[in-house]
N, C-alpha and C positions, 0 to 999 in steps of 0.2 A: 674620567673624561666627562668636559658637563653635557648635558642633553641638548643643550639649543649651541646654536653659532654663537662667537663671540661676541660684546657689543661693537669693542675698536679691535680693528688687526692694523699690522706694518709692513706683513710679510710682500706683498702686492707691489706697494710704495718702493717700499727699497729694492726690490728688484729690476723695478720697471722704468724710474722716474729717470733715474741717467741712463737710460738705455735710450735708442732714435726711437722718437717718438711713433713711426711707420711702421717699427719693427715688436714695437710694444702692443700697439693695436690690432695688430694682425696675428700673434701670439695669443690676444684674450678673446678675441672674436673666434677661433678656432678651436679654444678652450671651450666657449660655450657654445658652438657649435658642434663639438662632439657631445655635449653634455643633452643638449636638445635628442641628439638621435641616440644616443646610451636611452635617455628617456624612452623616447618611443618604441625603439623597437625591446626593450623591458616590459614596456606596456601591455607590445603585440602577444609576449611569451607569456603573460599572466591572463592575459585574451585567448588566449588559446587553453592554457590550465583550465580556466573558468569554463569554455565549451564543451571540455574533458567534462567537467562536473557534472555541470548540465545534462550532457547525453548518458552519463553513468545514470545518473537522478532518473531519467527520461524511463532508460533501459529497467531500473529497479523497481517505476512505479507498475511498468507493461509486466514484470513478471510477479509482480505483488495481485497482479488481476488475475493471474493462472494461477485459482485457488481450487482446492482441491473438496470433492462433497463428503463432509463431515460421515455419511454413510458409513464412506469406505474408510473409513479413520478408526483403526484400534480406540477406543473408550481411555483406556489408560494414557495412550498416545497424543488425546487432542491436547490435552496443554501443553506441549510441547509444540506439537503443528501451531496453536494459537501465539506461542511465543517468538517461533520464527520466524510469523508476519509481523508479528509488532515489532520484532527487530529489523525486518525490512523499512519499516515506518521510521524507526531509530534512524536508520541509516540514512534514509534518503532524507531526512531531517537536518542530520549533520553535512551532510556534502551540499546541502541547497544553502547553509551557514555560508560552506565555507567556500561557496560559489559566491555569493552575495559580498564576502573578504576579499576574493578575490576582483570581483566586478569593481567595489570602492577605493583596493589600489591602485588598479588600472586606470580608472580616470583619473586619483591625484597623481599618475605621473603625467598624463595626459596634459594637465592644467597646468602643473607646477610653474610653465616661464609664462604665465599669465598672473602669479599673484607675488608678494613680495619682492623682495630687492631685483628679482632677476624682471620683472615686470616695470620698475623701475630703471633699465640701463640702457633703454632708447633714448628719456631724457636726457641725461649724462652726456651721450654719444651729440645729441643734436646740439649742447652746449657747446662743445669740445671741434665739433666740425667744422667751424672759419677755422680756428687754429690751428689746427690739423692738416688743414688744406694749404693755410700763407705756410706751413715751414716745407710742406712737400713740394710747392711753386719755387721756395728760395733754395732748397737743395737740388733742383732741377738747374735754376736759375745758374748757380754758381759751377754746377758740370758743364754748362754749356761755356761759360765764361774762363773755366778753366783749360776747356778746349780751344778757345780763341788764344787763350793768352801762349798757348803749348804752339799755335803756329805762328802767328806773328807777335810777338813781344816788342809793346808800344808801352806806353804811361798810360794813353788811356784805356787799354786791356787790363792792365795792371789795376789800378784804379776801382774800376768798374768790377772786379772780383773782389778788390776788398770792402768795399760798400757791399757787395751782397753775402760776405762771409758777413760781415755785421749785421746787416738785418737779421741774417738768419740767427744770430747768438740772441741776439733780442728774441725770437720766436723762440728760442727753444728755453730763454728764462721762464719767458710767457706760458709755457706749455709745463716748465718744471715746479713753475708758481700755482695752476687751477687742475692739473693732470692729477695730485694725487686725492681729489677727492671724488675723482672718476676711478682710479685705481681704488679705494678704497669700495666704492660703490661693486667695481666688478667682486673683489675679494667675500664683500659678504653677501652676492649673491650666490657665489660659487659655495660658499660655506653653508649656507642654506638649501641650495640645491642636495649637496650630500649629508647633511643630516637629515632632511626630510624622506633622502633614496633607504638609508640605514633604518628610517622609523617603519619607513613602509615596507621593509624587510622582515623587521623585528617583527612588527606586528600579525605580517603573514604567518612569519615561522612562531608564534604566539597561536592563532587560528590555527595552524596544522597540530600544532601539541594540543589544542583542545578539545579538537576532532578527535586526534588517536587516544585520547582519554575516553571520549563518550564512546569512540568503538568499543574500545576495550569494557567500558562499561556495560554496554550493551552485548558483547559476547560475553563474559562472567554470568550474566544473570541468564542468559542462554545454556549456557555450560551446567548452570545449578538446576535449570528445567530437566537440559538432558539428565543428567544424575539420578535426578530426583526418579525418570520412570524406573518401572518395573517388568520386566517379561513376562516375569511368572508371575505377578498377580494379574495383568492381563489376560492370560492364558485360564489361571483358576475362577477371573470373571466369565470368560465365555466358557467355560468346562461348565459353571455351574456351582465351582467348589469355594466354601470359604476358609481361610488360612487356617481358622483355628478349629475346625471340623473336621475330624477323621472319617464321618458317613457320609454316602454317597445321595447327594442332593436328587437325583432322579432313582433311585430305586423305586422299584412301581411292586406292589405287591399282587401274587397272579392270585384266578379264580380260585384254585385248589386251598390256596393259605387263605382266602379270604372264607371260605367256605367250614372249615375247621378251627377257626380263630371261637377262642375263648370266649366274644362278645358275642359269638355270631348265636342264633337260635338253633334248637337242637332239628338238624332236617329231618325229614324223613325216611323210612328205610327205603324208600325206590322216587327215582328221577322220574316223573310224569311227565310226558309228550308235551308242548302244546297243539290243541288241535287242528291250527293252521300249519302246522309245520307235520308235512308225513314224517311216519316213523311206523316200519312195520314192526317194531321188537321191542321190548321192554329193558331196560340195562336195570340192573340191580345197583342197590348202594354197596360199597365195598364196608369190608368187615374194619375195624378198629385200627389193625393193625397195617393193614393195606396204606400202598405208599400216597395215598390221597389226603391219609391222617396228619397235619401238619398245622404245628404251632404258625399265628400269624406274623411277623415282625411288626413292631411298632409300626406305623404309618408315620408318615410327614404330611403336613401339609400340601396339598395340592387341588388344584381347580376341579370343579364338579364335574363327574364321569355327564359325556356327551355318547349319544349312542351310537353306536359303531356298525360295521357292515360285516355281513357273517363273509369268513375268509372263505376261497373257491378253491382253498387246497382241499385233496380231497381226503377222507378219516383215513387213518389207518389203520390199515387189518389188525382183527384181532389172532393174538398169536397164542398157543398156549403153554405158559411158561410159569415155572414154581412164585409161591410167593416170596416175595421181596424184603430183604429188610428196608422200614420205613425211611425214607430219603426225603427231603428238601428239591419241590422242583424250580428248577433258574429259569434264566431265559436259552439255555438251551434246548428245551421244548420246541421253541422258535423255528418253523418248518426258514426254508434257507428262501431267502429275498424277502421275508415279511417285514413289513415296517415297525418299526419298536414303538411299545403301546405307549400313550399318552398319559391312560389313568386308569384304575381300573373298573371294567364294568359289571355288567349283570351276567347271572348265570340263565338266572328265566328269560322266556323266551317271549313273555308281553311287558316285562316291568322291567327298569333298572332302580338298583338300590346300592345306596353309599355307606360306605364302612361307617360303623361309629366312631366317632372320634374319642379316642383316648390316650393317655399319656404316656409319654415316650421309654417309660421303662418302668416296670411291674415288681411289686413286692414279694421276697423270697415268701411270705405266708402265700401270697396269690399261684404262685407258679407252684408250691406244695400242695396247696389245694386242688390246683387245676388237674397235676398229676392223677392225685388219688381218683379225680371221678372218672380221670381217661380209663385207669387199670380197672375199677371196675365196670365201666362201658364194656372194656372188650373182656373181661371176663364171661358178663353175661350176655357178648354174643356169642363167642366160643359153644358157652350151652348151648344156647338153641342153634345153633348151626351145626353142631356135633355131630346128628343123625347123618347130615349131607357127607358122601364120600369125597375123601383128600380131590379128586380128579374132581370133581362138579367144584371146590372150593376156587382152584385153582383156576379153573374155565370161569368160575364170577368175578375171582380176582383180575383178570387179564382182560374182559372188556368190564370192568370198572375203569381199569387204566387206562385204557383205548377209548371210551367214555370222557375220562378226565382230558387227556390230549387233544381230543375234540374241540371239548370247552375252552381249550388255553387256546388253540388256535382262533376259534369265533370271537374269544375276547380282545386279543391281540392283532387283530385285525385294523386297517385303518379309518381313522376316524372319518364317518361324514359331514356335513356341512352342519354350518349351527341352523338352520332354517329347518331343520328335521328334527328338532328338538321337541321331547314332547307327540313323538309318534306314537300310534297306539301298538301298534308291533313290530319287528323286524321284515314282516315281509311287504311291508311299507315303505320301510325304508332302502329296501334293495330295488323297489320298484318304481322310487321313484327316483327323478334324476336328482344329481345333485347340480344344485343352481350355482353355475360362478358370478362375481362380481362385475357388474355391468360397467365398461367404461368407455366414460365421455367423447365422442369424438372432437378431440381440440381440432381448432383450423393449423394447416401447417404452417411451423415458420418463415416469413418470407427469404428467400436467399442473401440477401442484403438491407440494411438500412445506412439512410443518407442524414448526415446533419449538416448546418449549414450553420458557422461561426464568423462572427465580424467583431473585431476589434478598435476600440476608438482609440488613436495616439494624441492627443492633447498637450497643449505647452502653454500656461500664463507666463508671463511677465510682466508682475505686480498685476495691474488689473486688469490687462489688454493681453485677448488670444492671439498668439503671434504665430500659432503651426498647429493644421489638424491633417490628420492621416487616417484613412479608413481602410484597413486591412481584412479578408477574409477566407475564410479555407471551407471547402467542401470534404467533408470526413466518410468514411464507408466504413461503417463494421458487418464483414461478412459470416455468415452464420456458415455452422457443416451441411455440408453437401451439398455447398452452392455451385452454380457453373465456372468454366474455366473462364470465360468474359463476357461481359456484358455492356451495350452501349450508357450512355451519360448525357442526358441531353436537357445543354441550361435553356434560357431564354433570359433577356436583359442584360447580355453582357454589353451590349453598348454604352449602358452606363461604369463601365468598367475601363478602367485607366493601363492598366494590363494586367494580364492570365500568365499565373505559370505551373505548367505540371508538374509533377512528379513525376521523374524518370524509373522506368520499369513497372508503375503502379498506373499510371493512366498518359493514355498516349490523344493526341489531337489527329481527328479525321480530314478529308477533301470535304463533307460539307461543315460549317460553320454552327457554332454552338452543340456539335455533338462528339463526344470523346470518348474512347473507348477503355473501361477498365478492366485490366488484370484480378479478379478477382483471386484465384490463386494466390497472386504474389502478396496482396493485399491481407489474407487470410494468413499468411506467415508470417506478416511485417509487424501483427500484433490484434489486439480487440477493434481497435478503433484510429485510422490512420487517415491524413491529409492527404487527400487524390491530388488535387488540386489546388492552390492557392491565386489569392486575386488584388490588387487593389484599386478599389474607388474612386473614381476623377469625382474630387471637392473641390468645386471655383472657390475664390478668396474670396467674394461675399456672401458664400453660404456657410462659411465656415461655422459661424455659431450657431446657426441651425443644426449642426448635427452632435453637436455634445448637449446631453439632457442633464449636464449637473455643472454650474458655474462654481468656479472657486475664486478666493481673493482670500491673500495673506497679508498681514504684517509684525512685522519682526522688531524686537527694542532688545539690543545684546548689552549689556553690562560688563564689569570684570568680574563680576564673581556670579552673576546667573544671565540667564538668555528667557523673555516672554516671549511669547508668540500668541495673537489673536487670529483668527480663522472664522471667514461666514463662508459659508457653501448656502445655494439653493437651487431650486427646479430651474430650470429654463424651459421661459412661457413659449421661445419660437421654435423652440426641437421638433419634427418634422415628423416624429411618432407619438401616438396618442396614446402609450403604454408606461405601466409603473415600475420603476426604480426597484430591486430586492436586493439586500446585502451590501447597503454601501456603508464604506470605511473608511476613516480616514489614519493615513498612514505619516508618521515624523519621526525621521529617525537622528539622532543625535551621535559623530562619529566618536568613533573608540578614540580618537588622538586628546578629546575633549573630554575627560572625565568625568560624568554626573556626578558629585558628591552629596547626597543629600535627596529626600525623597523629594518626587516631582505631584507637585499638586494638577489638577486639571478640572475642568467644568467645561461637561458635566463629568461622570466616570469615564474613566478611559482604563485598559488595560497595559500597564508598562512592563517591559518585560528588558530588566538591568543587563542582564548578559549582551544584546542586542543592543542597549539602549533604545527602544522603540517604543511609542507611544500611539496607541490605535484606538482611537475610536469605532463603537459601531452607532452609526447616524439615522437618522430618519429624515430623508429629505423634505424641506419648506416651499414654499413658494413664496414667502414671505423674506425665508432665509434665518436659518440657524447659526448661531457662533458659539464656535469653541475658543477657551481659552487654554493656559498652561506656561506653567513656570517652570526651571530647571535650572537646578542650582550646580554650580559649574566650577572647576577646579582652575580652570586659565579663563581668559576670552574667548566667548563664544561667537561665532557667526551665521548668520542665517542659511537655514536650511531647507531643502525642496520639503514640499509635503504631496505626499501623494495619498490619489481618493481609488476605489476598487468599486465596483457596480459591478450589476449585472439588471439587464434586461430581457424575459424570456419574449416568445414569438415575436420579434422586432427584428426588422434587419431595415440598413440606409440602403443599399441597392437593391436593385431589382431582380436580382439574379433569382430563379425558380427553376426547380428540376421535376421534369415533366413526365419520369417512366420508371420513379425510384415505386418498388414495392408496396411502401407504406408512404403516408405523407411523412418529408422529410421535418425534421426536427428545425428551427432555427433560434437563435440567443445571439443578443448584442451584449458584449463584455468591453469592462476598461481596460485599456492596454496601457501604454508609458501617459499616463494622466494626471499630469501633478503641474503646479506652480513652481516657478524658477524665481528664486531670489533675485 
C-alpha cells in the first residue's frame, strides 16, 4: 500500500456521476461530515491521553521532591536510592515526550479540513451550486407538472411537462459534464483525510514503542543497581569488618595486657598511691605467675587514648582464694552497664601513656626469647617470696587481682569531652563539668511561604501581536507543624479580570480580597501547590507593553530543505524595568517531515534529532539579535511556530500583593504559550 493518496482516482466518478445529483451530494456532504466529527472527537480522546500524561508527569515530579536525607541511607544503599530518582527523571522525561506526541496529534486532527484537498471542497461546492440548484428547481418543476397533468389531462399539461422533463436532461448533462471533477476533488480529500488519521496513528503507536523502550531501559539499569547491592558488605561496613580480615577491627586491648606487654618497661614491685587520690593501704605487685601476667596482643591502629572518668562502680572485695592458673582477661571484667572502652588508657593516676606501636605479629626467636626471661622473672621471685607462707601468697595474690579489676574498671570507663584534654590529673577531670556543644538558636520556620507566578501567553502573526494573556497563581508551600487555616489577604485585585480558587485548598470570604486557606489539605496536596489562580485584564492597546521580548520570523521552505531567520529583541515599552534570565528559543520540525541531514544554525544552537528540535539559548538585544538555520528535509517542508521561554524574577504585570504571608512572598514573571504563528 503506498503511503500518500493516490494522484487520479474513479472510484468517486463512477459511482456518483449517474446517480441524482441531490442524492450524490448529500451522500458526500455526510461522508465528510462524519469524517469532521470521527476527527474531533479522536482529538478529544488523545486530549484526554495527553492530560493523563501530564498529571502522571505532575504526580512523579511532586514525589521526586519527597527525598529522603542521605543520613538515614545505608552507605551501600545510596546508589541505588540515587538511581531510583534518576529513574523518576527518566520517566517523567519519557511521558512529557510522549505528552508533547500526543498534544501534536491532537492538533493535526484538529486542523486537518483546514489544509489540503479537504480545504479545497467549498470551492468545488460553490462552483457546482447554480447547477445544483436549476436541476433541484426542474425536478421540483416537473412533480408539480406531473401532478397537474394526473388531474386534468390537456395538451398544454402535456406540453409543459415535457419541456421541463427537457431541461431537466439538459441539467443533468450539465451536471454529468463538471460533477466529476468535484467528485473527484471530494475522493481525494477523503483519501487524504484517512492516510493522514493512519499516519497520525502510526506515529502515536511509534511514540508509545519508544517510551516502553526507554522504560524498559530505564528499569534494566535499575534492576543492575539493585543487583549490584550488597547486605552484608553493608552490614561488615557498619560492624567495622572488612571482607578479607578475620580480626576484629575494635578489639581494644585492657590495662592488665598493656601492663605486661613485652614493650612495656619493667614496673615496679608495688603500685604507688597518687597523693591526690586517698588510699589507706598499699596493694602489692602480684607475683609472675599471677593472672595479671599476660602477653599483650598485637595492637591495631586506633585514635589517641583521651582521658577518661574513673567509673563509680564501686571495687570489689577482696576475697581469698588459691592462686590461679594464669588466664587472658576479656571484656568480661566489664562490671554490667559499663560503656565499652573507646581506647585504651593510663594506668597512673597523673599521666596517660600510649602503647608503643609495633608490628602486627612477632618472630618465633622474639616470643622464645620473651619466654625464657618470663620463667626466670618468676623463678627469681619464687625465691625471694619463698620465706612468705602459702596463706600470706595467696591474701597478695587476691588483692592484686581485686587491684587489677579496679584498674579495668577505671580504664573502661567512659570517655570525657575532648576540652579536658591535657588535664593535669583525674580529679580534674571528675571535677570539672563536661562542656556540651553550644547550639545556635535558629529563628523558627515560618508556617507557610507564598509565591506569586504570572505567566505571559503571546501570539505573532508574522510581525503583528494579534493575542496577549496574562495568567497567575498564587502558590503556598506549607512547612510541618503549621496551623489548620490561615487567612490570604491580596490587594490589587482590581486589576484582575477574574479569581479562581481552588476547591478544598482555599476558599473566598464575605469580605473582599481575603480568602481563607486550608493549610492541612494544602500540606497533603504536595510541597508547593496553586491556592489560587487569576487572570489579568489586558486592554488591546496595552497589549505590547506587557511582553519584554518581541519576536518576528521568517520562513523560505524548499523541496529538499526549509531556512528560517529569526530577530527577537528587548522591548523598550514593557512596563517593567527588570532583566530577562534564560531565554530560548525553541523550533521544532514535526516527525512526519524527516530531517535528513545535519542542521547548520548561527549562532550554536543545540539539536536534539529524536525530537527534531532546535533550541537556542539567547541573550536578549535591544538592538535585536538574529538567528538563522537551515534543515535539510526529506519531502516539503512547511513553516513552523517557534517558540521563545524567559523568565523574569521579582516582576509581576498586576498588582496583586499579599499582605500577612510569613515572609515576603516570592514573585517571577515566566513565558507561557509564546511563540510566532506562521
Amino acid at each position: 500500500m503506498s503511503a500518500g493518496a493516490p494522484e487520479r482516482v474513479s472510484m468517486y466518478t463512477d459511482a456518483f456521476v449517474n446517480r441524482e445529483p441531490r442524492e450524490s451530494v448529500q451522500a458526500l456532504h455526510t461522508r465528510m461530515r462524519y469524517a469532521r466529527v470521527f476527527n474531533d472527537q479522536l482529538a478529544e480522546f488523545l486530549m484526554a491521553r495527553c492530560e493523563a500524561e501530564e498529571a502522571y508527569v505532575k504526580h512523579l515530579q511532586k514525589a521526586a521532591r519527597r527525598t529522603i536525607d542521605t543520613t538515614y541511607i545505608p552507605v551501600q544503599l545510596r546508589p541505588v536510592y540515587e538511581r531510583l530518582i534518576a529513574q523518576v527523571t527518566d520517566i517523567v522525561h519519557i511521558h512529557t515526550t510522549l505528552a508533547h506526541h500526543l498534544q501534536r496529534d491532537m492538533e493535526a486532527l484538529q486542523q486537518m479540513h483546514t489544509h489540503g484537498e479537504w480545504a479545497g471542497l467549498a470551492r468545488h461546492e460553490d462552483a457546482l451550486a447554480p447547477l445544483l440548484k436549476e436541476v433541484q428547481a426542474l425536478e421540483s418543476q416537473r412533480a408539480k407538472s406531473q401532478r397537474k397533468l394526473d388531474k386534468k389531462s390537456n395538451a398544454s399539461a402535456q406540453q409543459k411537462l415535457l419541456s421541463t422533463e427537457d431541461a431537466l436532461q439538459h441539467a443533468r448533462e450539465a451536471w454529468r459534464g463538471r460533477a466529476p471533477a468535484m467528485l473527484h476533488a471530494y475522493e481525494s480529500a477523503d483519501g487524504q483525510r484517512l492516510f493522514s488519521v493512519r499516519t497520525v496513528l502510526r506515529n502515536l503507536a511509534k511514540a508509545e514503542g519508544d517510551a516502553a523502550k526507554a522504560l524498559f531501559e530505564s528499569a534494566r539499569t535499575s534492576f543492575q543497581s539493585v543487583h549490584h547491592f550488597d547486605p552484608m558488605a553493608d552490614m561488615e561496613q557498619f560492624a567495622g569488618l572488612a571482607a578479607s580480615s578475620g580480626t576484629a577491627r575494635f578489639s581494644v586491648p585492657l590495662p592488665s595486657a598493656a601492663m605486661h606487654s613485652p614493650d612495656a618497661s619493667r614496673t615496679p614491685s608495688r603500685i604507688e598511691e597518687a597523693p591526690h587520690v586517698p588510699r589507706t593501704e598499699m596493694v602489692e605487685a602480684p607475683p609472675a605467675d599471677a593472672p595479671s601476667a599476660l602477653e599483650v596482643p598485637p595492637e591495631v591502629p586506633a585514635p589517641a587514648p583521651a582521658p577518661q572518668r574513673a567509673s563509680m562502680m564501686p571495687p570489689p572485695t577482696t576475697q581469698r582464694e588459691p592462686i590461679a592458673t594464669p588466664r587472658t582477661r576479656h571484656m568480661s571484667y566489664m562490671p554490667p552497664g559499663s560503656p565499652a572502652p573507646r581506647a585504651p588508657t593510663s594506668l597512673s593516676m597523673h599521666s596517660s601513656f600510649s602503647h608503643t606501636s609495633r608490628a602486627s605479629s612477632t618472630s618465633a626467636e622474639d616470643r622464645e626469647a620473651l619466654q625464657r626471661v618470663r620463667d626466670q622473672l618468676r623463678q627469681s621471685g619464687a625465691e625471694i617470696d619463698g620465706s612468705a607462707p602459702p596463706r600470706r601468697r595467696d591474701v597478695r595474690a587476691s588483692m592484686a587481682q581485686a587491684a587489677d579489676r579496679r584498674f579495668s574498671y577505671m580504664n573502661l570507663s567512659p570517655m570525657v569531652p575532648s576540652s579536658l584534654w591535657g588535664s593535669p590529673g583525674l580529679d580534674d577531670a571528675r571535677d570539672t563539668p563536661a562542656e556540651s556543644p553550644r547550639v545556635l538558636d535558629e529563628p523558627p520556620a515560618p508556617p507557610y511561604q507564598v509565591h506569586i507566578c504570572e505567566r505571559v501567553n503571546a501570539l505573532w502573526k508574522g510581525r503583528e501581536l494579534v493575542k496577549v494573556m496574562v495568567v497567575g497563581e498564587v502558590r503556598v508551600a506549607v512547612q510541618a507543624g503549621a496551623p489548620s487555616a490561615a487567612p490570604l489577604v491580596l490587594s490589587g485585585t482590581d486589576s484582575l479580570a477574574q479569581v479562581r480558587t481552588r476547591p478544598g485548598l482555599c476558599a473566598l470570604t464575605a469580605e473582599p480580597g481575603v480568602y481563607e486557606l486550608d493549610l492541612a489539605a494544602l500540606a497533603r496536596a504536595g510541597a508547593s501547590v496553586a491556592a489560587l489562580e487569576y487572570e489579568v485584564h489586558v486592554p488591546a492597546e496595552q497589549r505590547t507593553q506587557c511582553v519584554p521580548l518581541l519576536l518576528e520570523a521568517q520562513w523560505r521552505c524548499e523541496p529538499q530543505q526549509s531556512s528560517l531567520l529569526f530577530t527577537h529583541r528587548t522591548n523598550p515599552s514593557f512596563v517593567a524595568r527588570a532583566s530577562m534570565q534564560d531565554v530560548s528559543i525553541h523550533v521544532r520540525i514535526p516527525t512526519e517531515t524527516p530531517v535528513t541531514g545535519g542542521v547548520l544554525a548561527e549562532p550554536v544552537a543545540d539539536w536534539d534529532p529524536d525530537a527534531q528540535e532546535l533550541v537556542w539559548q539567547a541573550q536578549p538585544d535591544e538592538a535585536g539579535a538574529r538567528l538563522a538555520a537551515r534543515f535539510p528535509l526529506a519531502i516539503q517542508g512547511a513553516p513552523q511556530p517557534i517558540t521563545a521561554a524567559w523568565t523574569v524574577p521579582e516582576c509581576l504585570l498586576s498588582r496583586v500583593e499579599v499582605h500577612n504571608a510569613p515572609l515576603a512572598p516570592t514573585r517571577t514573571l515566566v513565558a507561557g504559550k509564546y511563540f510566532v504563528q506562521p
